[in-house]
C-alpha positions as semicolon CSV with decimal commas, in nm:
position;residue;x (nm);y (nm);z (nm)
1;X;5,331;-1,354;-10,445
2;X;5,300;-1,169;-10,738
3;X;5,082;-1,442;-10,944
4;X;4,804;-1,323;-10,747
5;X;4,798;-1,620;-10,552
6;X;4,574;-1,476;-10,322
7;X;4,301;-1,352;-10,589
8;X;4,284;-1,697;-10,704
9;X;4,257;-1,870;-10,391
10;X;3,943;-1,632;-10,281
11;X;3,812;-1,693;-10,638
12;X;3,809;-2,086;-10,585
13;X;3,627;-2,017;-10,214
14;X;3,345;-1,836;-10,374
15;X;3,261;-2,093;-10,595
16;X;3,291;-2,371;-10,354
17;X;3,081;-2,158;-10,119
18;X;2,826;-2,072;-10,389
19;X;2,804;-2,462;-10,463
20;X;2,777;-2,532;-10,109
21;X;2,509;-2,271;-10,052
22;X;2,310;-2,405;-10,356
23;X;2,337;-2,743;-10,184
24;X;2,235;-2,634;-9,883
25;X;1,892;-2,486;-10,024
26;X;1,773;-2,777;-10,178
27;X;1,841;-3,019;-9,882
28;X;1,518;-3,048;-9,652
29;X;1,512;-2,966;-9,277
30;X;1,596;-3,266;-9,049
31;X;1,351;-3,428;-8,939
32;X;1,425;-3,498;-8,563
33;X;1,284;-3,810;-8,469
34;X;0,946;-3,799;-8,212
35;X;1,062;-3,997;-7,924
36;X;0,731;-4,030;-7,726
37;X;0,804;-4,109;-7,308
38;X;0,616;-4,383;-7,184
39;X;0,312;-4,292;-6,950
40;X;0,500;-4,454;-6,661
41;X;0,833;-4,366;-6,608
42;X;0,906;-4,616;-6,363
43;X;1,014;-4,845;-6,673
């Protein structure tokens, strides 16, 4: 363990975490769809 496998390992999750982060902003909300109920139920 003394080729700081560790260090590196952490390095490469910050970045993919960073990148995933930066994805995350730009994606919109979801839009949930409007599911209206019918006036009579009894359908």
């Amino acid at each position: 363990m003394a080729d700081n496998f560790l260090e590196r390992h952490r390095e490469d999750y910050e970045k993919r975490k960073a990148l995933w982060l930066k994805r995350k902003k730009r994606l919109p909300g979801k839009i949930s769809p409007s599911i209206s109920k019918p006036d009579d139920e009894a359908l």
